[in-house]
Structure formats: structure tokens, C-alpha cells
DRENTORTOR-403557 format. One record per residue: residue in three letters; x, y, z of N, C-alpha, C in turn. Coordinates in steps of 0.2 Angstrom, whole numbers, plus 5000, padded with zeros to 4 digits. Each point is the difference from the previous one (the first is absolute). Layout:
! DRENTORTOR-403557
type,n.c1,n.c2,n.c3,ca.c1,ca.c2,ca.c3,c.c1,c.c2,c.c3
ALA,X,Y,Z,X,Y,Z,X,Y,Z;
...
This chain:
! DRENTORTOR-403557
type,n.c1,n.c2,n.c3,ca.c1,ca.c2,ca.c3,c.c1,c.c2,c.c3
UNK,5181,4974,4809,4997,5006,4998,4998,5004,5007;
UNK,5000,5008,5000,4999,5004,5005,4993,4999,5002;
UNK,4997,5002,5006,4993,5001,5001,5001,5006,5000;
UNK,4993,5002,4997,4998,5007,4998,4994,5002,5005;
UNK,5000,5008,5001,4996,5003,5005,4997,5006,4997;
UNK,4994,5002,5001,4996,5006,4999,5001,5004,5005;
UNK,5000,5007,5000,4998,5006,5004,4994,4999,4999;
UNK,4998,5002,5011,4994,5002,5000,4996,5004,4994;
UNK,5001,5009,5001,4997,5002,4997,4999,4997,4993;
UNK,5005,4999,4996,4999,4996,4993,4994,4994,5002;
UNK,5001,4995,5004,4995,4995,5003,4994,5003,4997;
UNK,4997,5005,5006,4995,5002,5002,4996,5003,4994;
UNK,5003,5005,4995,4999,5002,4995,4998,4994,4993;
UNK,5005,4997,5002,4997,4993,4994,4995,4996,5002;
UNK,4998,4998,5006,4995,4997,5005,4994,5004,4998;
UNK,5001,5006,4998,4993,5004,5000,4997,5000,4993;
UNK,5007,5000,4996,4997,5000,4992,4998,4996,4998;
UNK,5002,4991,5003,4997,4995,4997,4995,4999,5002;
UNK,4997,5002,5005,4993,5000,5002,4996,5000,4995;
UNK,5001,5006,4996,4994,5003,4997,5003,4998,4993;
UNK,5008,4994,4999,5001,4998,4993,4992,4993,5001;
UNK,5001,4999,5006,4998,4993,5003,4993,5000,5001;
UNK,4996,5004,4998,4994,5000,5003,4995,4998,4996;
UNK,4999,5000,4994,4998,4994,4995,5004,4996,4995;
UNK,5001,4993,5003,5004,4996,4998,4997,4993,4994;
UNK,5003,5002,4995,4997,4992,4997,5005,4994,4999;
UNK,5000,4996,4999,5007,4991,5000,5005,5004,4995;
UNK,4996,5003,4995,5009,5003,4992,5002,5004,5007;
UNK,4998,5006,5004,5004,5004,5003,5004,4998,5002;
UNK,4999,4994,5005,5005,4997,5004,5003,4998,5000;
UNK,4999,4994,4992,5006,4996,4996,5002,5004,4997;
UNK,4999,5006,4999,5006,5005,4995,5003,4999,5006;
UNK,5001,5003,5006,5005,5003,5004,5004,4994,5002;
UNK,4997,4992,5000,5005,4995,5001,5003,4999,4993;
UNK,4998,4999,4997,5001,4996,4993,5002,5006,4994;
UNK,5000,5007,5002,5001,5006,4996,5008,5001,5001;
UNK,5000,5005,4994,5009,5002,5002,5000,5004,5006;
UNK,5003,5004,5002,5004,5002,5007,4996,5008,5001;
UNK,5000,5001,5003,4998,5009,5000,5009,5002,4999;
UNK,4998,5006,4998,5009,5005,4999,5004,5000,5008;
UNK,5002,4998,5002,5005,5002,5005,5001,5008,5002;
UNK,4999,5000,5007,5000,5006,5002,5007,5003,5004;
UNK,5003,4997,5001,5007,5002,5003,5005,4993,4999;
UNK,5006,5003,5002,5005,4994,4996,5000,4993,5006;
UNK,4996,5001,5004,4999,4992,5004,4996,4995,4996;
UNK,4995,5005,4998,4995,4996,4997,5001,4998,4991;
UNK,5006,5003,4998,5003,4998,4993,5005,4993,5003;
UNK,5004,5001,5005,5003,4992,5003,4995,4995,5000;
UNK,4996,5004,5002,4995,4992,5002,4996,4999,4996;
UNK,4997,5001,4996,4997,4999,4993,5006,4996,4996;
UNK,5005,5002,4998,5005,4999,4997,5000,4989,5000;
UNK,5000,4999,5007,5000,4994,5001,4993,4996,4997;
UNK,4994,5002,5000,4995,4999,4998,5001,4998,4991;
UNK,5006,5006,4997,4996,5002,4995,5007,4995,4997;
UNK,5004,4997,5003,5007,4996,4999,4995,4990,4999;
UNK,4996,5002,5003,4995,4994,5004,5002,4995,5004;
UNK,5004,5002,5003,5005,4997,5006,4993,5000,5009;
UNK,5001,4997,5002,4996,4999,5006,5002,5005,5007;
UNK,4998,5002,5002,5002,5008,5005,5001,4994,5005;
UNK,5005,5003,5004,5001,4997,5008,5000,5003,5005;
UNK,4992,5005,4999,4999,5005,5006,5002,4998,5008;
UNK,5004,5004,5005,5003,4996,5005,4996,5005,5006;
UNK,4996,4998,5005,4994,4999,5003,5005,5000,5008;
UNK,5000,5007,5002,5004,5001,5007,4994,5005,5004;
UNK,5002,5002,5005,5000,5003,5003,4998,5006,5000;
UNK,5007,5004,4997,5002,5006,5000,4995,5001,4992;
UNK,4997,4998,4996,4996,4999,4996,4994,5003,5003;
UNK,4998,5000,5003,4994,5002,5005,4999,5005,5003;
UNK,5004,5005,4999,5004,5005,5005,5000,5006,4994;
UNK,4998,5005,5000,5005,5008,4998,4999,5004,5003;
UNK,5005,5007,5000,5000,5003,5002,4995,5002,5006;
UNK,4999,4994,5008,4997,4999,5005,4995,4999,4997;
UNK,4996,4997,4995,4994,4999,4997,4998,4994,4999;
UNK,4997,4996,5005,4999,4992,4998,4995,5000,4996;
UNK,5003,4996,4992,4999,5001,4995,4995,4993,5000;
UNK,5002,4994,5004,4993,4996,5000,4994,4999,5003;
UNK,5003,5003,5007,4993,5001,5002,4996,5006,4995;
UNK,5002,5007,4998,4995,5001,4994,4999,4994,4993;
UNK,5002,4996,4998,4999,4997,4995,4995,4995,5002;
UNK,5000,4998,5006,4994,4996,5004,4993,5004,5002;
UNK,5000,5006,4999,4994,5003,5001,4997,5002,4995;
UNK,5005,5002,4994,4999,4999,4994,4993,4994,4996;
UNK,5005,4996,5002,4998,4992,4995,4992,4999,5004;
UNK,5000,5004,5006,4992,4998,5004,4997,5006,4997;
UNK,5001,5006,5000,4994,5004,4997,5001,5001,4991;
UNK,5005,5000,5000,4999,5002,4991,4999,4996,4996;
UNK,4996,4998,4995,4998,4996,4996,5001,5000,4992;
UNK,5006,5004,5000,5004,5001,4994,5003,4993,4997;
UNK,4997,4999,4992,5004,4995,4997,5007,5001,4998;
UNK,5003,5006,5001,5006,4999,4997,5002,5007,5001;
UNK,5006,5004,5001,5004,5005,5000,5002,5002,4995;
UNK,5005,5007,5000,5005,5000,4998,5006,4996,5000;
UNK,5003,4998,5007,5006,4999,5003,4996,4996,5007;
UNK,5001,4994,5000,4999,4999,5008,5007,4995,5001;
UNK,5001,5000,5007,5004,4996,5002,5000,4995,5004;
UNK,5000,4993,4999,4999,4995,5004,5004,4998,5006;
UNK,4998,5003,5004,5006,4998,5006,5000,4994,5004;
UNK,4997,4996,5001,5000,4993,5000,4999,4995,4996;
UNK,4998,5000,4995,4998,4994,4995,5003,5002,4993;
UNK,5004,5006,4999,5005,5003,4997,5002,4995,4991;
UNK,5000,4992,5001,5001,4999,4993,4994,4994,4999;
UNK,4998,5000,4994,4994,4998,4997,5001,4996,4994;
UNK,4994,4998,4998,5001,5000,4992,4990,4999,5000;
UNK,4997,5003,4994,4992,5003,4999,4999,4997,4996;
UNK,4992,4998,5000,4997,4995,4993,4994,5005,5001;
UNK,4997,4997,4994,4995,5002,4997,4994,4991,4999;
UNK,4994,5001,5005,4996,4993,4995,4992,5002,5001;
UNK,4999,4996,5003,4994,4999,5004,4998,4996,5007;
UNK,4993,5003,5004,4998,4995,5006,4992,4998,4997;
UNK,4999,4996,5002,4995,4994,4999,4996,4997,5005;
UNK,4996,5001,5003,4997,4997,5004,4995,4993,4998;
UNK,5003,4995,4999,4995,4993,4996,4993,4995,5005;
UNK,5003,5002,5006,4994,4994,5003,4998,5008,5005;
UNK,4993,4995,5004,4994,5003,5004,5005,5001,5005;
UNK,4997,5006,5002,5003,5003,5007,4992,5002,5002;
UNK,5004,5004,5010,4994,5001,5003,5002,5008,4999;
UNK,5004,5004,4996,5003,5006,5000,4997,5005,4995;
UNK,5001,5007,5001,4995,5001,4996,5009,5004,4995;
UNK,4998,5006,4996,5004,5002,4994,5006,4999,4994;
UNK,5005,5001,5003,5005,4994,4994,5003,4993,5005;
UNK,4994,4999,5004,5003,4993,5002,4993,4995,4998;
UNK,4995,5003,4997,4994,4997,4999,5003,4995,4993;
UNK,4996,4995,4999,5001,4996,4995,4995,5002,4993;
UNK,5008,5001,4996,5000,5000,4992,5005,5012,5001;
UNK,5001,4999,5006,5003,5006,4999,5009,5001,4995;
UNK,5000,5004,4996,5005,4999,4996,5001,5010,5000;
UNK,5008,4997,5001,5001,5009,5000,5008,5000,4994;
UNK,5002,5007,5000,5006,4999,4998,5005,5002,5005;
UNK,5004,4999,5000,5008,5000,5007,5007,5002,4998;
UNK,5000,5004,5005,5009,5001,4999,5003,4998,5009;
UNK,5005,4996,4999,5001,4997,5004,5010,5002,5001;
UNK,5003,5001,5005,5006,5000,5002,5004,4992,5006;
UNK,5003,5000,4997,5004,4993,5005,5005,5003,5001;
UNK,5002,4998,5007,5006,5005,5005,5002,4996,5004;
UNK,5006,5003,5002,5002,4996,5006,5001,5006,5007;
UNK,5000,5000,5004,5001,5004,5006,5008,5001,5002;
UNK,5002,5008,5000,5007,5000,5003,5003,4999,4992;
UNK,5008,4998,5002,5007,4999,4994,4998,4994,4995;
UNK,4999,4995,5005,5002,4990,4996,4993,5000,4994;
UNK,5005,4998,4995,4995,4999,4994,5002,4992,4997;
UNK,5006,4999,5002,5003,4993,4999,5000,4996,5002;
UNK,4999,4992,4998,4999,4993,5002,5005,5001,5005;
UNK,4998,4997,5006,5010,4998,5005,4997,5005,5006;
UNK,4996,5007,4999,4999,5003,5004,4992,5002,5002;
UNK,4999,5001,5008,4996,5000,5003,4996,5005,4995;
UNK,4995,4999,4997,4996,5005,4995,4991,5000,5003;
UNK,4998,5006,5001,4992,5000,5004,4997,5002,4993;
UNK,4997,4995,4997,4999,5002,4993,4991,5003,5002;
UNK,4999,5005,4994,4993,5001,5000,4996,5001,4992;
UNK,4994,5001,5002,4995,5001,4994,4994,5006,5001;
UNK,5001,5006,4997,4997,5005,4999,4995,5000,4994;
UNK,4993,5000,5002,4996,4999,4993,4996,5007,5000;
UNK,4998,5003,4996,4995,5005,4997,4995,4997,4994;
UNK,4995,4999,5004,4994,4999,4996,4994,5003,4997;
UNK,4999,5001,4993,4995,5004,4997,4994,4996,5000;
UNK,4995,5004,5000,4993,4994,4999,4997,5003,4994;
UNK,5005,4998,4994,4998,4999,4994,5005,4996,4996;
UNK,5000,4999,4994,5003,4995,4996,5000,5008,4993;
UNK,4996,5005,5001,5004,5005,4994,5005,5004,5004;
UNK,5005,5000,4995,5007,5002,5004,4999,5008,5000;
UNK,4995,5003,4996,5000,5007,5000,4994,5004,5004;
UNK,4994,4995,5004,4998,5003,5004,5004,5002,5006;
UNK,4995,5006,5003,5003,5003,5004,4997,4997,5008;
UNK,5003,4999,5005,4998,4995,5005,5003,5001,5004;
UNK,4998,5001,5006,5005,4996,5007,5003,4993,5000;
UNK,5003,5002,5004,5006,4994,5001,4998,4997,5008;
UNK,5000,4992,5000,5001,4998,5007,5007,4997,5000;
UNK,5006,5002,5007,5004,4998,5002,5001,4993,5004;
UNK,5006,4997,4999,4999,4995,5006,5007,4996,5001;
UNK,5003,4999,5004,5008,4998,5001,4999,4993,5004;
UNK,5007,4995,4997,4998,4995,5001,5009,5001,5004;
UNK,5001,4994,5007,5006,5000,5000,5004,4993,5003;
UNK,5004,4998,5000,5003,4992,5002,5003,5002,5006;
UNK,5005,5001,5002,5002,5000,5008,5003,5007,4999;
UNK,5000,5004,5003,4999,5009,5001,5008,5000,5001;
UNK,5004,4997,5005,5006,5000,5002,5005,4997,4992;
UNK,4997,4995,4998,5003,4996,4994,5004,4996,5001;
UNK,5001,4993,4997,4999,4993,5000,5004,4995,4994;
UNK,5005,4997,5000,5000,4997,4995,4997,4997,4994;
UNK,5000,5003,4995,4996,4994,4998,5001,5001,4992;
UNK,5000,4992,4996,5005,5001,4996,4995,5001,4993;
UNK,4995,5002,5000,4995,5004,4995,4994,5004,5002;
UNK,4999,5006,4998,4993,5005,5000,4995,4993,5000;
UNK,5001,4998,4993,4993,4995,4998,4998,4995,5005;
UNK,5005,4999,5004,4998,4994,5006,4997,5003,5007;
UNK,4999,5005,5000,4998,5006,5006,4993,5000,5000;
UNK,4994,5001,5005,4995,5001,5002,5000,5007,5005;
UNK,4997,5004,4996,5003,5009,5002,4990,5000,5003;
UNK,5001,5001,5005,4994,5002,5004,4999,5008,5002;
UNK,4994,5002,5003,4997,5009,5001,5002,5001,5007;
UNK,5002,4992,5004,5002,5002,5007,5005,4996,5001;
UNK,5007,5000,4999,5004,4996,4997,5004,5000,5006;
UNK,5006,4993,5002,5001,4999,5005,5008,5006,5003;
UNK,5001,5003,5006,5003,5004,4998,5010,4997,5000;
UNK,4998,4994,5003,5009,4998,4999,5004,5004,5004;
UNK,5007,4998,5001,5005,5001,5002,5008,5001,4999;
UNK,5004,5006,5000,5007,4998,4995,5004,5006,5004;
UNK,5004,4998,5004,5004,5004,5006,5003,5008,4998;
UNK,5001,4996,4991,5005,5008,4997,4994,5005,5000;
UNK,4993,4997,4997,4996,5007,4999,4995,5001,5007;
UNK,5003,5000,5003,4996,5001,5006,4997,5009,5002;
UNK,5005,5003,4999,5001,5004,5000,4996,5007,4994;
UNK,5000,4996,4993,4996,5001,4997,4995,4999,5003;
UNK,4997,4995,4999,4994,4998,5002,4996,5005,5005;
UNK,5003,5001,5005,4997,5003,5006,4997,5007,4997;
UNK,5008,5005,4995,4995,5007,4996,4993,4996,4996;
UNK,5002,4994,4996,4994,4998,4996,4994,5003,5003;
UNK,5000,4994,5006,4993,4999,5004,4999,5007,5002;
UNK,5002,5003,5002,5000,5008,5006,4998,5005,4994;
UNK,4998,4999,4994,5000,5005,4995,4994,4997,4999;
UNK,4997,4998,4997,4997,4994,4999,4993,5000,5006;
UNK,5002,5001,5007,4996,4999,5003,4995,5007,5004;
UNK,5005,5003,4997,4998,5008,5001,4994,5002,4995;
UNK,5001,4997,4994,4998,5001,4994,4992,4997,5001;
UNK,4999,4993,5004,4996,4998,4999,5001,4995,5007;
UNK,4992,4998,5001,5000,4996,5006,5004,4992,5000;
UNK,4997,4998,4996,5001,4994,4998,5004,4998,4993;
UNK,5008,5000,5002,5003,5001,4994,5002,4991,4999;
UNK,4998,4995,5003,5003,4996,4999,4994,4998,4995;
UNK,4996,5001,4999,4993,4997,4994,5000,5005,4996;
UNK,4998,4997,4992,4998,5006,4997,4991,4998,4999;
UNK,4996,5003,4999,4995,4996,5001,4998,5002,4992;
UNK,4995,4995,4998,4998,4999,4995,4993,5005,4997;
UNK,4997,5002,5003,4992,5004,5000,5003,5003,4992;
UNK,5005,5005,4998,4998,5004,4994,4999,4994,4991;
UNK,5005,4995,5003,4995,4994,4994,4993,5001,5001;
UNK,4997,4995,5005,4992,5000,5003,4996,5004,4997;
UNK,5003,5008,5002,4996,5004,4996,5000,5006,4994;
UNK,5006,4996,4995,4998,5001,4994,4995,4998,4994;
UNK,4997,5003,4999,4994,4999,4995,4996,4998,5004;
UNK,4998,5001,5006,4997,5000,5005,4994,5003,4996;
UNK,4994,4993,5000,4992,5003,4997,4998,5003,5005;
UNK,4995,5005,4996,4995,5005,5005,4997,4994,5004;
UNK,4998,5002,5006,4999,4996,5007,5001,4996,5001;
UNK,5007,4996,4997,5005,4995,5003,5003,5002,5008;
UNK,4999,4994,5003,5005,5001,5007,5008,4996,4997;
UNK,5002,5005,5002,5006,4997,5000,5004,4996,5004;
UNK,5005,4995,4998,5001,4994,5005,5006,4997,4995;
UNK,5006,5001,5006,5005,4997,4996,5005,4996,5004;
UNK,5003,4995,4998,5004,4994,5004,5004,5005,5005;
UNK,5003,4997,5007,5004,5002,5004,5007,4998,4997;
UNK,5000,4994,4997,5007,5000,4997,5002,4998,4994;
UNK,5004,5002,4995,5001,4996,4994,5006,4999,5000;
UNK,5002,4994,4996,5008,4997,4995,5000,5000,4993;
UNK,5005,5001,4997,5004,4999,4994,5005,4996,5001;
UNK,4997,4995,4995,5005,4994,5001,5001,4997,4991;
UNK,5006,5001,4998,5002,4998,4992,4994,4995,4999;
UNK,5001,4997,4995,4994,4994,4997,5006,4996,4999;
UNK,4999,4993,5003,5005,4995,4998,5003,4998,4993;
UNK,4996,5000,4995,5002,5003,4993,5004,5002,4999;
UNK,5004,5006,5002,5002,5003,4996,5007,4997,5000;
UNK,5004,5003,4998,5009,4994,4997,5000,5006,5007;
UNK,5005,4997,5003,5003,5003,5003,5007,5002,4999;
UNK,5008,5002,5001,5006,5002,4996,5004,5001,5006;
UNK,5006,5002,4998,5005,5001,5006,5005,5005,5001;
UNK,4996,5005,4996,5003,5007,5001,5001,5004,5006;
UNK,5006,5002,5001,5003,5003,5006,4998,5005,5004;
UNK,4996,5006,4994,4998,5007,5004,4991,4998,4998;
UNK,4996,5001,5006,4993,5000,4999,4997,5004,4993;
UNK,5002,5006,4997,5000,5002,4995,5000,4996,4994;
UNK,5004,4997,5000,5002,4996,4995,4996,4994,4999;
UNK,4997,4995,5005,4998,4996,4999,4992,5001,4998;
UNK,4999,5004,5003,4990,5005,4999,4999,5003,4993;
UNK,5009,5003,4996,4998,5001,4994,4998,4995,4996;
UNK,4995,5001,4999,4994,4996,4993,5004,5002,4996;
UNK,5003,5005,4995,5003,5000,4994,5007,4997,5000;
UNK,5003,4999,5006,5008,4997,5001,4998,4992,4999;
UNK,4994,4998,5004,5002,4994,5001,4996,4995,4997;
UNK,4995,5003,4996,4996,4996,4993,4997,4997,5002;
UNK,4997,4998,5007,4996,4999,5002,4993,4998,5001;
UNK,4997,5006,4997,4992,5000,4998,4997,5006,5006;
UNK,4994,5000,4999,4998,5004,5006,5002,4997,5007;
UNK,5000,5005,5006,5000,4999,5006,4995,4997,5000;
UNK,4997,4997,5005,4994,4999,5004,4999,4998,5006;
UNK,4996,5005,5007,5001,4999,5006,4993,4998,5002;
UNK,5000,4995,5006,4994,4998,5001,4996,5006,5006;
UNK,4992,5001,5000,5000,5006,5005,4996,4997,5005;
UNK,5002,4997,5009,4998,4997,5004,4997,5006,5005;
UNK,4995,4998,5003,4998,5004,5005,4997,4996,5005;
UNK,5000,5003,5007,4996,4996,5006,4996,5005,5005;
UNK,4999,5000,5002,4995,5003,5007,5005,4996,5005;
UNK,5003,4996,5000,5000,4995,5009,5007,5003,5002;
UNK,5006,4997,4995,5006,5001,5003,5003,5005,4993;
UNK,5010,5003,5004,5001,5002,4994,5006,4995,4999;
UNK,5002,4996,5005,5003,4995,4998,5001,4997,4993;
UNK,5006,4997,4996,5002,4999,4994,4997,4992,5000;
UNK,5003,4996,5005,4997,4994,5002,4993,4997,5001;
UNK,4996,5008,5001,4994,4997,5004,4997,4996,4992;
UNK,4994,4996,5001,4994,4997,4998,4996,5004,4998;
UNK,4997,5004,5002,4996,5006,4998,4999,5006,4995;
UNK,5008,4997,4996,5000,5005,4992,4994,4998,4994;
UNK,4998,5003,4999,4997,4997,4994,5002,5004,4992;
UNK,5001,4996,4996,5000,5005,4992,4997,5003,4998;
UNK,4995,5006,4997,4997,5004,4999,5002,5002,4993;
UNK,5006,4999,4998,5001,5005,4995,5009,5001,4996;
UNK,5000,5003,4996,5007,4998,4998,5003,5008,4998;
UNK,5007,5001,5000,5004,5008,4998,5003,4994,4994;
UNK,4999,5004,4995,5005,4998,4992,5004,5007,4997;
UNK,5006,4999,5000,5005,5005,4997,5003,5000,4996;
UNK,4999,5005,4995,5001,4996,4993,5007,5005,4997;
UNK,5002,5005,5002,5006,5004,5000,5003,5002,5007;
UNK,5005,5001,4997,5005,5003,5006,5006,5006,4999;
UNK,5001,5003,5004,5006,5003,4999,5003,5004,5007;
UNK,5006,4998,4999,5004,5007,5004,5001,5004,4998;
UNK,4996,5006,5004,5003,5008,4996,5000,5005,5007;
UNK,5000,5007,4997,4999,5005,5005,4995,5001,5003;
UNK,4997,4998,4995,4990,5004,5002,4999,4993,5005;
UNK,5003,4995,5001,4996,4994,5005,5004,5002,5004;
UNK,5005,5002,5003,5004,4999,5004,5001,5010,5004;
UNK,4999,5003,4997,4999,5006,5000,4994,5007,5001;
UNK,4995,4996,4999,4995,5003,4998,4993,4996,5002;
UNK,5001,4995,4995,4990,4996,5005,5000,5001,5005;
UNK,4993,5000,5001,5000,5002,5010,4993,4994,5000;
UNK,5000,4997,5008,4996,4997,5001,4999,5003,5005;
UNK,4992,5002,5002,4997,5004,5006,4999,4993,5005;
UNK,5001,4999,5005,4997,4997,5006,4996,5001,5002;
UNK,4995,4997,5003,4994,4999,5000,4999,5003,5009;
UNK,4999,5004,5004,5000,5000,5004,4997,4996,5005;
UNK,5001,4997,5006,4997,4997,5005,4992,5003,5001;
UNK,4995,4996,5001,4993,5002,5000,5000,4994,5008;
């Protein structure tokens, strides 16, 4: 499948409108836009590419270079400076230029035991969640170096028709990407180790250089906007330095080829997803001792469509 590109100006114009689609957002809004049919296609790129969604075939968005690039316009360093100031849940039209194939759920986050933290990391915190699973770059398939990740959007309510803020948070496995022969076996951290792989090196370096313009400290995303949602009147706020998602050994595990596939809850009959949620103060090391369980993600649908892969937007949390 072709990789598809926006014009600036068109960009810039859509950027602006979703602002104000975006600017009170409830849980139906935004699982319409994942879980909802398609908006109408606006030019014949965007009838191609829908077209695949609407086949229900799996996209194999292909994650270059020249993808990052128009008309002398570095198209990621603006999407990096984007993702740190606008706090739009969702667009028109976005376009993933690094972490380009997905698959979204829908569940909830939990917080079960005492912590020393205060907002939705407080114990008995329960919200509801749209969550995205990605991989970074091309590889989506077993056999290939795949840098998977977990994009969560958390409401601090359980009615899916209040209107709310959203806290962001991105979780990642090895930045560069890694063998590894299941999503579900992975411990995807908020400071994730960065790895090494000769062919994308190159990549890489736009990554970081786009990324680091955008913001100081791109190799962490820090956790503060959980912390302080539902943040009570004269709460200090105080949220862990690091946290992990790590499946729950429970669950069946399977041995589908494309990450997609295996994360589908309706393909593979499996039952809910369910991830454990660890956090630390000491190290951000996967190995360390220092993790504790806090809390759990349960996903109880899922789908590939346009609106997860096209359209959600997860704000970054800027460097404080």
C-alpha cells in the first residue's frame, strides 16, 4: 500500500478545525471516531485508503524518510511540536508518521492498591480508556525487528457521555525495535530502552532531531497529566517517575503473525485483554526490583479502522 501525505496548507486548516471539534470531549466522542464508520473521503487518496480499512484487510503503512519531507517542509518536526502543545483528542485527518500502523481498544484503568500519588494514580481510581497498540516504523510481523508501543487516553469518569479532559501517556519497548515473538510478552515503559539496528539509523537520527526541538527531554514522557486528573481542591500533586504495562500472565497467549492480529479480542476469542500497571520512583530499568503493581488496563473491544490509525491524537505531555 502507498504512503499517503497531506499538504501543508490543507494540514494547517484541519489542525485548526479540530481544535475547536476537540475542545469538549466526552468517551462516545471518541469511540465514535475509533469504533464509528469513516468520515466521507475528501480527495481520491483518501478514498484508496479507506478503501483498505473498509475491505478489512490490515494497512502496511511504509515509514521512510522521504515521508517526513514536503515541499522543503519538515512535516515531523511540525507534528512534534504539535503533539506537545495541542491537546486535541482527535482530527479530521492526522497522519502517523512514525508509529503509522496500530490496532485501538476500548476498556478501562484501575487503580487497586495504596499508592503515595495523588489523581488517577490514587487508590480506587477508575476511569474509562481508549488505548492504541503500535509498532514504530514498517514491521508489524513476527521474524521482524518490531519497536512495539501503547498509547493510552484516560477519562476520569466511568459515564461515557460526560464531558472531561483527557490525561495522555505512551508507553514504549526498545525505540529502535527488537525481536520479539509476541506484543503480549513485552514490558513497554514511559522511558524505554533506546536500542540499536544499523538499517534505521538513519531514520532514527530525523526521529530524535525532530523530537528534540519539540521538546527537551524527548527520551521520557513523564507521567504528571495522570497525577493530576481529578486532582481534589488543595491536592498536591505527585506522580511516579516511571511506569510499565506488562500483559497479565493469564491471558492465552496465540501465535499470529501480524501484532494486529494477535491483540484482536474479536479474532482471537480470547476474552478481555488485561495489563498490569507497575510504577517506580528508583529506576526505569525493566529488570529492576523497584516495580510495584498499582493497578490494572482491561480492554474489552478492539478494532482496526481509520479513525485509530488516522485520526486519534495522543497530546504529549511536555517536559516540566
Amino acid at each position: 500500500m502507498n504512503t499517503f501525505s497531506v499538504r501543508s496548507l490543507a494540514t494547517a486548516v484541519l489542525l485548526s478545525v479540530s481544535t475547536m471539534l476537540c475542545a469538549s470531549t466526552t468517551f462516545n466522542d471518541v469511540e465514535r471516531v475509533v469504533f464509528g464508520p469513516m468520515p466521507p473521503a475528501q480527495n481520491d487518496e483518501q478514498v484508496q485508503e479507506q478503501s483498505i480499512y473498509q475491505q478489512s484487510l490490515l494497512p502496511q503503512y511504509r515509514v521512510t524518510i522521504s515521508n517526513f519531507f514536503e515541499d522543503g517542509i519538515n512535516l515531523l518536526t511540525q507534528d512534534a511540536q504539535r503533539t506537545v502543545s495541542d491537546t486535541a483528542d482527535y482530527y479530521p485527518r492526522l497522519e502517523k508518521r512514525v508509529h503509522s500502523n496500530g490496532i485501538c481498544f476500548k476498556g478501562t484503568w484501575t487503580i487497586t492498591e495504596q499508592t503515595p500519588y495523588s489523581g488517577y494514580f490514587k487508590k480506587g481510581s477508575t476511569g474509562l480508556l481508549i488505548a492504541r497498540a503500535s509498532t514504530a516504523l514498517s514491521e508489524t510481523k513476527r521474524g521482524q525487528p518490531r519497536a512495539f508501543g501503547f498509547a493510552g487516553k484516560l477519562f476520569p469518569t466511568l459515564n461515557p457521555a460526560a464531558t472531561t479532559e483527557t490525561a495522555n501517556f505512551f508507553l514504549v519497548d526498545v525505540l529502535a525495535g527488537v525481536q520479539r515473538n509476541r506484543y503480549l510478552d513485552v514490558k513497554m515503559t514511559n522511558k524505554p530502552e533506546t536500542g540499536f539496528r544499523f538499517s534505521v539509523i538513519a531514520l532514527a537520527l530525523r526521529v530524535n532531531s525532530a523530537f528534540g526541538k519539540a521538546d527537551s527531554k524527548q527520551n521520557i514522557r513523564q507521567l504528571y497529566p495522570i497525577g493530576e486528573l481529578g486532582l481534589a481542591s488543595g491536592e498536591t500533586a505527585k506522580s511516579p517517575l516511571y511506569m510499565m504495562l506488562q500483559a497479565s500472565a493469564q491471558i492465552p497467549r496465540n501465535d499470529e503473525v501480524d501484532f494486529r492480529d494477535e491483540l484482536n479480542i474479536e479474532k482471537t476469542a480470547s476474552g478481555n485483554l488485561v495489563f498490569n500497571i507497575l510504577v517506580s520512583d528508583v529506576s526505569a530499568s525493566k529488570t529492576a526490583s523497584s516495580w510495584t503493581r498499582i493497578g490494572e488496563v482491561v480492554l474489552t473491544q478492539s478494532k482496526v479502522s481509520y479513525g485509530c490509525d488516522r485520526q486519534l491524537h495522543f497530546a504529549h505531555p511536555k517536559t516540566r
